[in-house]
C-alpha positions as CSV (number, residue, x, y, z in Angstrom):
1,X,128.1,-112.4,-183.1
2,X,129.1,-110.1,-186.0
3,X,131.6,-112.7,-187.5
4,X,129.5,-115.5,-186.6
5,X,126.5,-113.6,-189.0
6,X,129.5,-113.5,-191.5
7,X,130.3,-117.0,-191.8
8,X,133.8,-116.5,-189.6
9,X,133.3,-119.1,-187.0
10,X,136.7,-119.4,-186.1
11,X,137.7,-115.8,-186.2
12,X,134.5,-115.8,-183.4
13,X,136.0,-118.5,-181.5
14,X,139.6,-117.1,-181.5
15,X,137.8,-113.9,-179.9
16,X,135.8,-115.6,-177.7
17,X,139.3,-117.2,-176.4
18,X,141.0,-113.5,-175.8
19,X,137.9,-112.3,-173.8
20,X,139.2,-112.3,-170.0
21,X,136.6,-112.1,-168.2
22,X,133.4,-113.8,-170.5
23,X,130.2,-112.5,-169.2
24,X,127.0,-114.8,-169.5
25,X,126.0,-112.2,-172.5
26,X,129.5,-113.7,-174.4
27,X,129.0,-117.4,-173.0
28,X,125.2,-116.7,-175.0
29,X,126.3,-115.0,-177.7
30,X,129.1,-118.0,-178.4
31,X,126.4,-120.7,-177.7
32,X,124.0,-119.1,-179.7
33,X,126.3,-119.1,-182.8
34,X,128.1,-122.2,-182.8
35,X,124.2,-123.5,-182.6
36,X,123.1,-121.4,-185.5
37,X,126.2,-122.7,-187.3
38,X,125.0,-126.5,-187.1
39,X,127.8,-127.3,-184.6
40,X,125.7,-128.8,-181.5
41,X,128.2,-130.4,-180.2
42,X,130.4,-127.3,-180.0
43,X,127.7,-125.6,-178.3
44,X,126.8,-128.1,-176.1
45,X,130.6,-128.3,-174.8
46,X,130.5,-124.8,-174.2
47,X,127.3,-125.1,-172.4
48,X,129.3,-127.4,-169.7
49,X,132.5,-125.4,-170.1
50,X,130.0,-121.9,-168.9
51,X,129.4,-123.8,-165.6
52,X,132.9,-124.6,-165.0
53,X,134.1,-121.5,-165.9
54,X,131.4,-120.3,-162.9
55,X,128.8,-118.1,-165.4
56,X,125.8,-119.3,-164.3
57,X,123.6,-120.1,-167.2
58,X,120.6,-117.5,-167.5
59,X,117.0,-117.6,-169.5
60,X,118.5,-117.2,-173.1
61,X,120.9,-120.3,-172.4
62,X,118.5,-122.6,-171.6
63,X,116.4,-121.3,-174.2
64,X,119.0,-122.0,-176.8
65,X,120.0,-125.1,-175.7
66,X,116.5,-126.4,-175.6
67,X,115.8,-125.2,-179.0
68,X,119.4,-127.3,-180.2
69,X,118.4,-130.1,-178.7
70,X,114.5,-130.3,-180.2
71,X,116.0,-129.4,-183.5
72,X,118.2,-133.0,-182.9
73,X,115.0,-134.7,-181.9
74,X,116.5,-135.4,-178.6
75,X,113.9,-135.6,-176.1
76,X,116.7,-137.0,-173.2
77,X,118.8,-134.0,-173.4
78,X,115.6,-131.9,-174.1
79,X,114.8,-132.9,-170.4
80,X,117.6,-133.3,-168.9
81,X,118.4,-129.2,-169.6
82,X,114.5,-127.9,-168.7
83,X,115.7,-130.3,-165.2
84,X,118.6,-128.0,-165.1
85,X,116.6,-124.8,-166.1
86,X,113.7,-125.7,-163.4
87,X,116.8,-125.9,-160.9
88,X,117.6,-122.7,-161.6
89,X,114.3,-121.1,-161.1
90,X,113.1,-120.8,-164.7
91,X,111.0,-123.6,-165.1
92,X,108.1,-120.5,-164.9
93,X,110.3,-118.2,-167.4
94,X,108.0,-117.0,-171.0
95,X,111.1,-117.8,-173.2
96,X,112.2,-120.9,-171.4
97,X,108.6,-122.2,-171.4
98,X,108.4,-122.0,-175.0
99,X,112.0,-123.8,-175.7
100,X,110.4,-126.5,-173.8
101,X,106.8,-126.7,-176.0
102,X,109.5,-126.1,-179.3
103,X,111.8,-128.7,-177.8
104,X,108.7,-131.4,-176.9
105,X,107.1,-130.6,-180.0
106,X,110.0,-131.5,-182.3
107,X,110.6,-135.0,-180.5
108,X,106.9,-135.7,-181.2
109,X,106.4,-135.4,-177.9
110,X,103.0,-133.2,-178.8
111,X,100.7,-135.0,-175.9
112,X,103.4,-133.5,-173.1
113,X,104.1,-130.1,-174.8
114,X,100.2,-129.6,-174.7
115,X,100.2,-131.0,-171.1
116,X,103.2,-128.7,-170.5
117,X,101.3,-125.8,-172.1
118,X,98.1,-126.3,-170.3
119,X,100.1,-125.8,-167.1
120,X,101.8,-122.6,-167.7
121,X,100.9,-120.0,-165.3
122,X,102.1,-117.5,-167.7
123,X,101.8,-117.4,-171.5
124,X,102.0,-114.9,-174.3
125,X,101.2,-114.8,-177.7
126,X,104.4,-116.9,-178.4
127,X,103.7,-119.4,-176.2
128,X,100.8,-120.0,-178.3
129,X,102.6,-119.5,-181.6
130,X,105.0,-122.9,-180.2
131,X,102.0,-125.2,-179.3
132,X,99.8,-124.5,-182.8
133,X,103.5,-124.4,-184.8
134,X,103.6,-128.2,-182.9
135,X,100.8,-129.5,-184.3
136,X,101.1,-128.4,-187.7
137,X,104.2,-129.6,-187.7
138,X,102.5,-132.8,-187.1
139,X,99.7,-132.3,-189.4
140,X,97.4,-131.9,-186.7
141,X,94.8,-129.4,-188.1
142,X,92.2,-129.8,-185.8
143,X,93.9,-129.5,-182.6
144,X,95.7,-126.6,-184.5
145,X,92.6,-125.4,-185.6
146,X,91.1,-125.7,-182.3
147,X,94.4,-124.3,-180.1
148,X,93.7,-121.3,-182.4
149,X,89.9,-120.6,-181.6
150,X,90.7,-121.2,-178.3
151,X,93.4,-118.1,-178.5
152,X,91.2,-115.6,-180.1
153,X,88.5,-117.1,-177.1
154,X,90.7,-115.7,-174.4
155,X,91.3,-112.3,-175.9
156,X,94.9,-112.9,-177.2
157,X,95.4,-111.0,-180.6
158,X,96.9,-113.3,-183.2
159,X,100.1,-111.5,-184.6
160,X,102.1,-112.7,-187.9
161,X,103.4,-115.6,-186.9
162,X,100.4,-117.4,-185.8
163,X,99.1,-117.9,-189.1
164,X,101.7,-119.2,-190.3
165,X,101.5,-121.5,-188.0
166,X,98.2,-122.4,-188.0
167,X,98.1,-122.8,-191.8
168,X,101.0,-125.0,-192.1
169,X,98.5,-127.8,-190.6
170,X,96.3,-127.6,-193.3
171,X,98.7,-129.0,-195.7
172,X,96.9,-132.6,-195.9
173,X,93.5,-131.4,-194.7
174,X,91.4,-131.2,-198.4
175,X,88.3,-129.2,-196.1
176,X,88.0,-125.7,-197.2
177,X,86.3,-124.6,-193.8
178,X,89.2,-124.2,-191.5
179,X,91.4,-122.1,-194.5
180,X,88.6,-119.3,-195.2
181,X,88.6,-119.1,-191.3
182,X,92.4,-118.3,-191.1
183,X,91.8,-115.8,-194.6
184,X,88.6,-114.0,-192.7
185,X,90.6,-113.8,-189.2
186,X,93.7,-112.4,-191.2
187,X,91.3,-110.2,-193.0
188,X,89.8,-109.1,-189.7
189,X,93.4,-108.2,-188.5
């Protein structure tokens, strides 16, 4: 991770090649990095190579790999890794739930990430955060606006990233209103 952070990519990956036995905390630490480093298709190979190796892919995986493949815009392999995360059991994990509303919400997929969100059994304030960060990256301010009521409705506190994300859908919207409710809820805070 520490060379990764230092722009040694293949000082990591020569490490990452001496390590004996690779834990799923090194498989995640390597995925994570060669992700951050723009090189999907590096992680995504050592993705498959985790499972042949037998390190069974865990929560932070399958959040990182859902994450790489909304940030391609690739709904297919979007799915097709929340497929393999539900057959693991985590279709009901907090972090894994809001790779997938990320993930959907990138593709433009905003109709199932809020159909996906709706169903969650379990949400926190991130899970939130993902579905209003959705819509304003579609310039949805309403449904932003209204995802955000609807969050201070059921008790949740907004924290720092939530408006953020809420005001980044009011970058078309010319009515005042919905703005000096964000400033008076920040100033409330």
């Amino acid at each position: 991770d520490m060379y990764f952070k230092a722009g040694q990519k293949e000082t990591a990956i020569d490490i990452f090649g001496k390590i004996r036995c690779k834990d799923i905390v090194s498989w995640n630490t390597m995925i994570s990095g060669l992700a951050h480093d723009d090189d999907e298709r590096a992680a995504a190979d050592c993705f498959v190579n985790m499972s042949r190796y037998g390190c069974r892919p865990n929560q932070v995986t399958f959040s990182v790999m859902l994450r790489l493949s909304g940030a391609k815009e690739s709904a297919s392999l979007g799915l097709q890794i929340f497929g393999l995360a539900y057959r693991h059991g985590y279709s009901d994990n907090v972090l894994v739930a809001n790779a997938v509303i990320n993930m959907l919400s990138q593709c433009g997929l905003l109709s199932c990430a809020y159909g996906f969100f709706c169903n969650l059994s379990v949400r926190n304030v991130v899970t939130w955060n993902e579905m209003i960060a959705g819509y304003g990256l579609h310039g949805c301010s309403e449904d932003a606006m209204r995802l955000f009521r609807s969050l201070v409705c059921f008790g949740a506190r907004p924290d720092e990233f939530t408006y953020p994300a809420v005001l980044s859908a009011f970058q078309q919207d010319h009515d005042a209103r919905n703005q000096e409710q964000i400033h008076a809820s920040v100033l409330k805070q």
